[in-house]
N, C-alpha and C positions, 0 to 999 in steps of 0.2 A: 504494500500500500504506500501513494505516496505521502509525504512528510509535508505539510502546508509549512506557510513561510510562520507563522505563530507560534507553533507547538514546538516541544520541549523532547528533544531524543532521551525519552528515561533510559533506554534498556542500554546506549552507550554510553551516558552518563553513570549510570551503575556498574558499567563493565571498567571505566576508567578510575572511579571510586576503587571497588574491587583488585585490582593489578597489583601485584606482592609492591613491595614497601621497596626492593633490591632495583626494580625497572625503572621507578619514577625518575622522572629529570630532575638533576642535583641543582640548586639554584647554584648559580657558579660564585664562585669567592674568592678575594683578591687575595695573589699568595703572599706569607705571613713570613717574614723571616723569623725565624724560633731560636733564642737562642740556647746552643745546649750546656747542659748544665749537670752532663753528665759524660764520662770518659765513651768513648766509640764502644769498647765492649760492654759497659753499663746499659746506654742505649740500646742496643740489641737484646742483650737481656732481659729490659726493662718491657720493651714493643713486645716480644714473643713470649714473654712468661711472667710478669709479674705482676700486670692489669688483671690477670685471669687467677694468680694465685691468690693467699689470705698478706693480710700485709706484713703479721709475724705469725710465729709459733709462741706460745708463751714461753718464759726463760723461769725457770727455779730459781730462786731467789739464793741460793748459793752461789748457782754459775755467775750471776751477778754479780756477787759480792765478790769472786773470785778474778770476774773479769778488771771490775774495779781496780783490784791492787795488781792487777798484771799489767793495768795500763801505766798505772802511777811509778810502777819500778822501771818500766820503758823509758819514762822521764818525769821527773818528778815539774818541769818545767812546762811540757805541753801532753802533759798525759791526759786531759779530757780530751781533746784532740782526736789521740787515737780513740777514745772506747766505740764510738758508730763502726769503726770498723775492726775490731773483736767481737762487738755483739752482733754485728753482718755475718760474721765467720760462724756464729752457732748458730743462727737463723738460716741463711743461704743453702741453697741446695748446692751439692757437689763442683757443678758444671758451672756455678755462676758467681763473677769476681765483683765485688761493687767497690767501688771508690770511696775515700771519706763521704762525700757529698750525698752517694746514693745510702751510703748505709745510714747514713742519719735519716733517712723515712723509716727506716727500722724503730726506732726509736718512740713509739707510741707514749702515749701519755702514761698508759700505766708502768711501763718500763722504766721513763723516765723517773716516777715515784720511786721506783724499787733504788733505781741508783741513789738516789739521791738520800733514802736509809739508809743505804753499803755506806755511803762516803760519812755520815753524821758518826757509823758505828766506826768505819776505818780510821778517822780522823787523827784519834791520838798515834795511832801506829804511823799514818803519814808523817807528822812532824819528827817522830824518833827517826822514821831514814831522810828527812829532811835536815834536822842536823848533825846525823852519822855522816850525810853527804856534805855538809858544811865544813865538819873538823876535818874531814879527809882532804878535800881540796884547800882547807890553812893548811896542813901539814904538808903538802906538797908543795905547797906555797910560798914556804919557810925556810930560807937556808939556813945552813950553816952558823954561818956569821953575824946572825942577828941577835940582837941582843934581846934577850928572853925577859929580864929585868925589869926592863925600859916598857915592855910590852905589856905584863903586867901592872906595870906603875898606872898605863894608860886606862886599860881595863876598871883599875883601883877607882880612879879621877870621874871617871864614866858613873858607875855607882854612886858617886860621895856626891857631885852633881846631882842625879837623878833626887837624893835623900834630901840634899839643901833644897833645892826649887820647884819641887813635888810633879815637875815635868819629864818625864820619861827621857832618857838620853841614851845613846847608842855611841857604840866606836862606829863609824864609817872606814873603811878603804877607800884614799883617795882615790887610786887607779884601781878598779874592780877588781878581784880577783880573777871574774870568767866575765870577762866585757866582750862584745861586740869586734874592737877594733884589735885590742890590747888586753894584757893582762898584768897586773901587779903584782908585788910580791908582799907575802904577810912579815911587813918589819918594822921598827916602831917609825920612821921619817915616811912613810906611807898611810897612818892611821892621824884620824883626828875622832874629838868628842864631837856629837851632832846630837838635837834631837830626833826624838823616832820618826815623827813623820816626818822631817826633811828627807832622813836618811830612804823613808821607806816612799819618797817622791821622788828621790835622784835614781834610787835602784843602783843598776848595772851599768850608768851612762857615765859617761867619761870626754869632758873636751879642756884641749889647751889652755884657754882662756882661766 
């Protein structure tokens, strides 16, 4: 029959409603430079298996605690740094490497909680190899010829300041011990009295001036 100029083709109208979702025309869209933000094998890993898998596996709150102080012995300096990628390493499947960057999606909110009991419970244990690794690097520090005396004396002056002016005082290294550019040596013409927060606002920096 034929179609007047009025009426309305239902039965193609329904067969084009109908048509799977996969045939329809893609409205077209202007391409997007993306920037990656993950290593070439991340990416691939990420596209082909990670949209479709769970985002972790739970972690036992041991492994955690455990990972914790394996990151912190790695370097007591940037050890939260590494943990995304220790805790990648128990989460990932065999076949797949992720970067710091990917492995921190790893890191779920409740993860994060777990860590962050490890570190409250680790805490004191940190600063013991904190300043295990502190006397080690004076003692390396330390020749020979220094005079031990003098060094002490400073250490003495440190305290007895601290006592008089109820403000916290430190010996500082002028020249850091582990700086950046340079390092100093632990001997008395290298120390001065500072207090704590200067000392703990200079850090590990060091200029001629």
């Amino acid at each position: 029959m034929a179609q007047s100029e009025g009426e309305v083709d239902v039965a193609g109208r329904l067969a084009e409603i109908l048509r799977p979702q996969s045939v329809l025309p893609r409205k077209a869209q202007p391409e997007r430079k993306r920037k990656q933000r993950r290593c070439d094998g991340c990416e691939k890993a990420y596209n082909v298996s990670y949209l479709s898998a769970p985002r972790y596996r739970p972690l036992d709150y041991q492994i955690i605690k455990a990972l914790v102080w394996e990151s912190y012995q790695i370097g007591a300096s940037n050890w939260s740094a590494r943990l995304p990628t220790l805790v990648a390493r128990e989460n990932k499947p065999a076949t797949v490497t992720y970067c710091p960057l990917c492995a921190g999606a790893l890191l779920t909110r409740e993860v994060r909680t777990r860590i962050r009991r490890a570190v409250r419970e680790l805490r004191p244990k940190m600063r013991e190899l904190q300043r295990a690794r502190a006397r080690e690097w004076m003692a390396m520090a330390t020749p020979k010829w220094a005079d031990l005396e003098k060094i002490a004396a400073i250490y003495d002056e440190s305290r007895r300041v601290s006592c008089d002016s109820g403000v916290p005082h430190e010996v500082d290294h002028i020249i850091p011990l582990r700086g950046h550019d340079v390092c100093g040596l632990h001997v008395e013409t290298n120390l001065r009295v500072i207090t704590a927060e200067e000392n703990r606002r200079k850090n590990n920096k060091w200029s001629v001036d």
